[in-house]
N, C-alpha and C positions, 0 to 999 in steps of 0.2 A: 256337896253333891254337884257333879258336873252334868250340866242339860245344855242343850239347844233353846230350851224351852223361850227365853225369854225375849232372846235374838228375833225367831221365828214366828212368836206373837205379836211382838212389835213390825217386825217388817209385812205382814200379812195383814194386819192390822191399817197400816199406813199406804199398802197395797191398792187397799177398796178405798182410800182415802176417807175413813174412820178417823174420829176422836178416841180418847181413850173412855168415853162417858157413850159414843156409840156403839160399841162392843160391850159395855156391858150390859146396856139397852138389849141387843140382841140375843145376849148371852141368860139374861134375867138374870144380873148380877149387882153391883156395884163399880165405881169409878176407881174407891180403894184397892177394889179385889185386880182389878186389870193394874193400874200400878205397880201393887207388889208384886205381880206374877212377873213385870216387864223387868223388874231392879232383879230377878233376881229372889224376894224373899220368897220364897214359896213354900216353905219348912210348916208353918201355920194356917196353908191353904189348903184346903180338903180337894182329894183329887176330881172329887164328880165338882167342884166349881171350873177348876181348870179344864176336863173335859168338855164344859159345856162351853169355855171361853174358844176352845182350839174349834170345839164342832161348828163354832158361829161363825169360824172363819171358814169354813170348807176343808176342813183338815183331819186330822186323830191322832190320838196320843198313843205311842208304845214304850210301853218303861221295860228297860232290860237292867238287870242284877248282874253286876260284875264283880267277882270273888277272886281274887288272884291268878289274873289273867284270863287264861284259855281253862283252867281246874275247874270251873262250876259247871261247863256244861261237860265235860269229863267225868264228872263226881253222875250227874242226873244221867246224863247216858247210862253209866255203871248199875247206880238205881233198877232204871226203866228195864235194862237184859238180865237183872238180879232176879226180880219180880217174872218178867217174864220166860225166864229158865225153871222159876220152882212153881208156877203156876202151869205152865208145860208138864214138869216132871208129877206133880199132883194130880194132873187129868190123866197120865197114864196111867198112875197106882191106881186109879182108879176103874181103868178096863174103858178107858176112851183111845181113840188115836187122834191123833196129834199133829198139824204143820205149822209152823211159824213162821213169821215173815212174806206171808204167804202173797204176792205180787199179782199186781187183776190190771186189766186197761179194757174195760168196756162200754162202748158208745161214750168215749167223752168222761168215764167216771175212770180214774187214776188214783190208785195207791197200793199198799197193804197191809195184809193183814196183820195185827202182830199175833194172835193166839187161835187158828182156829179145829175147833175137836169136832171129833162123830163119837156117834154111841152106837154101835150095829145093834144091839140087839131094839133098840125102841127106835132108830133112824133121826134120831135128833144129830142137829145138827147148831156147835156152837161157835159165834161170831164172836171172836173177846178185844177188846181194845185197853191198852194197859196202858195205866199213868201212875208215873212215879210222883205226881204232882197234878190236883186241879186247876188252870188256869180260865181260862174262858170256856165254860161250860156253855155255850152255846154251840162253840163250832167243835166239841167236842161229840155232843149230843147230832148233831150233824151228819160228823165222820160215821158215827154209828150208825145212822139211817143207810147213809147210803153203803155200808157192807153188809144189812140186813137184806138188803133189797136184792144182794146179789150174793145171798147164802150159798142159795141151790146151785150156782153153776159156778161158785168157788169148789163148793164139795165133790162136784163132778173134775175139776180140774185135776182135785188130791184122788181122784180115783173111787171116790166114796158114793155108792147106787144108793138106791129105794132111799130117798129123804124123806121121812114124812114129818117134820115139823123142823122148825129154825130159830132160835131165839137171840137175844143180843146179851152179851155180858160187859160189861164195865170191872175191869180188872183192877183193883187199886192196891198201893202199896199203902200195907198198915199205917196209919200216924192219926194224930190228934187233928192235926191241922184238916189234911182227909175229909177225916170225919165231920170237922166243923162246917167244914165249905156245902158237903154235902149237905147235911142239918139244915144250912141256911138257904138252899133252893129248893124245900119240900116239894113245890107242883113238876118241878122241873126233872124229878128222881123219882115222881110217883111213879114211871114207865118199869122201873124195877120192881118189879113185884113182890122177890123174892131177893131177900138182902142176908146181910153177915152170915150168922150158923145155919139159918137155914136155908143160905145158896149153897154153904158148905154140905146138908144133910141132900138138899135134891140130885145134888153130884155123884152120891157115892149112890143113890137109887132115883134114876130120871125117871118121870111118868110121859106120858101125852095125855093131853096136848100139855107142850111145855109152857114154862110161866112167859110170861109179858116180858121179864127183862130179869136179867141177872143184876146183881150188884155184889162182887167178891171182893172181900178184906183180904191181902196174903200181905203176913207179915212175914221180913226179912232176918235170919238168925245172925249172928253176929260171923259167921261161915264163911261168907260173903262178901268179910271185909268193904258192910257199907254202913253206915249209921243213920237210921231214919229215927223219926221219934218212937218214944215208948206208946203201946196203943193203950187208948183207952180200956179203963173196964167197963163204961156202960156198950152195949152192945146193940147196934142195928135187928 
């Protein structure tokens, strides 16, 4: 495994003019744990000690996955417009309209959209953010706020009148893993209200007022030339 890591603890470390028994002090660790992290052994070190070593110093850890070159983020790209082309093409079949990529800059708030629908006949209005992969659900949950916040004058952008409700969706690509990450943040996903078949069933018949938060499963057929994992059979 090639890191910076040990280089950058040590010299940050010797920095503040630290021992390696003050750092772990600071860190609530041990003198052994700062040692192996500095050699180098860090294969048997749990990442939240090391996080809490780098946070002691005024710093943060970002781990990137490197798969035969420039290919992984080319595979997860592929993913992510996989997902987001049949989750598009599924809110039309279903009598919604439909823009993607949909680009916003107001007061200071930058980005966009990847999925967002209308439904004329009930005036909803849906916000979708697609991930071929959960990583940091916090800024994840974030990004969703703040395109929630600026449903209504997204909708008006797309040309779309009379809004009368807006809700958030979380688009994810079918897999296990998915699934587990979510599983493991219950409070943090309780904002979804309405999860797996029957985010699937409120789509094809929306009510108002709409639910609190989408959470949509869309698995990927093998059409697609992508391979995600097999989904589970237990079911959100």
């Amino acid at each position: 495994m090639r890191s910076n890591l040990p280089r950058a603890v040590r010299h940050l470390r010797r920095q503040r003019g630290w021992r390696q028994q003050d750092l772990a002090n600071h860190a609530g660790s041990s003198r052994h744990v700062v040692s192996r992290v500095e050699r180098g052994l860090i294969r048997r070190v749990s990442l939240g000690r090391i996080d809490a070593l780098v946070e002691a110093l005024g710093a943060s850890v970002d781990i990137t996955v490197r798969w035969q070159g420039e290919r992984l983020d080319r595979l997860m790209d592929r993913v992510h417009a996989a997902t987001q082309e049949r989750a598009a093409a599924s809110l039309r079949s279903l009598g919604w309209l439909t823009a993607v990529e949909l680009s916003f800059n107001h007061y200071g708030d930058r980005g966009r959209v990847d999925v967002l629908a209308y439904h004329a006949a009930t005036g909803c209005v849906l916000v979708g953010e697609v991930k071929s992969a959960i990583g940091d659900v916090q800024e994840t949950l974030g990004r969703i706020d703040v395109k929630l916040r600026l449903g209504r004058s997204l909708a008006a952008s797309a040309g779309w009148p009379d809004v009368r409700g807006v809700l958030p969706a979380l688009i994810v690509t079918e897999s296990r893993t998915a699934r587990r990450v979510i599983a493991s943040h219950p409070t943090l996903f309780a904002r979804f209200s309405t999860k797996g078949r029957s985010a699937t069933a409120w789509l094809r018949g929306p009510k108002l007022p709409p639910p609190t938060g989408l959470l949509w499963f869309v698995p990927l057929p093998d059409a697609h030339g992508v391979r995600t994992d097999q989904p589970s059979r237990a079911r959100a």
